[in-house]
C-alpha positions in Angstrom: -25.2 -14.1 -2.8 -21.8 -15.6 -2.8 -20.9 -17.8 0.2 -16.8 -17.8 1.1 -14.8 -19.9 3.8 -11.4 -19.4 4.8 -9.6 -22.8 5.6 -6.7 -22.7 7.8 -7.1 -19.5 8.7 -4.0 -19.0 11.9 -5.5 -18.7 15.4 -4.1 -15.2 16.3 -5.9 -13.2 12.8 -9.1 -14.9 14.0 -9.1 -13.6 16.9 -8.2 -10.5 16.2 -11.1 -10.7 13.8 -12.8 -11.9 16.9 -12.0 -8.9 18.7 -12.7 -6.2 16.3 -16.2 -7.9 15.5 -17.1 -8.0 19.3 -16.3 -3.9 19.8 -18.1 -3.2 16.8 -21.1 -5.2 17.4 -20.9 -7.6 14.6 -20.9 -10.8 13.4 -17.3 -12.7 12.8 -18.9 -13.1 9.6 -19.9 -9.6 9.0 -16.7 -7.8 10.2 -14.3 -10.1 7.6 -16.6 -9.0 5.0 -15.8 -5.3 5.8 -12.7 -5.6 5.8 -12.2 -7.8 2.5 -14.7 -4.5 1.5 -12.1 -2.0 2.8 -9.3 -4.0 1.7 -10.4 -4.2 -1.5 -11.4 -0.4 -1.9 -7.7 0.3 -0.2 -6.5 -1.7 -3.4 -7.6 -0.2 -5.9 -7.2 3.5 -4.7 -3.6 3.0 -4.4 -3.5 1.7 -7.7 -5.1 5.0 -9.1 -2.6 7.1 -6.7 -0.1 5.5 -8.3 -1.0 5.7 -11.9 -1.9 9.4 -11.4 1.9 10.2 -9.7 3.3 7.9 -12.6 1.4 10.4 -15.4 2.8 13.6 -13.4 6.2 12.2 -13.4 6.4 11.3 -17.2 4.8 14.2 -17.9 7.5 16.5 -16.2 10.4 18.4 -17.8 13.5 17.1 -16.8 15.5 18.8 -14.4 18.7 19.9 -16.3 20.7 20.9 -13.0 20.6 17.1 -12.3 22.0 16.2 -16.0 25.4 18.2 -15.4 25.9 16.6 -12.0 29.6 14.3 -12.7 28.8 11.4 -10.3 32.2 10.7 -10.2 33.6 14.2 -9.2 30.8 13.9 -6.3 31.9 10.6 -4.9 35.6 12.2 -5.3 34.8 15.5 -3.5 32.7 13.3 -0.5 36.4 10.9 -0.4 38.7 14.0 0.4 36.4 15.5 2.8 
């Protein structure tokens, strides 16, 4: 197995890492490498959300109501209100 240290890591993430190792009963050690884990996992899910909305938006018809909207009439109408 791999072995990884963090140089210069700032005082206050440590011991917030600190923290959340000590009210989960871990290790510093072990509760970075759950979150690198969850980080990770995080990552790459929100990279396959967003592929999947990409497809459905590509893949829809677009909305022709939208297509006869005259921006400039609209920014006129909102002036003399």
């Amino acid at each position: 197995m791999a072995n990884l240290q963090i140089k210069d890591c700032p005082d206050d993430v440590y011991e917030r890492l600190q923290t959340a190792a000590r009210v989960a009963g871990r290790s510093v050690a072990e509760q970075a490498l759950l979150f690198l884990e969850r980080g990770i996992e995080e990552r790459g899910a929100g990279a396959e959300r967003r592929r999947i909305l990409i497809h459905r938006l590509r893949s829809r018809e677009p909305n022709s109501s939208l297509q006869e909207l005259d921006a400039v009439a609209l920014i006129r109408e909102d002036r003399d209100a």
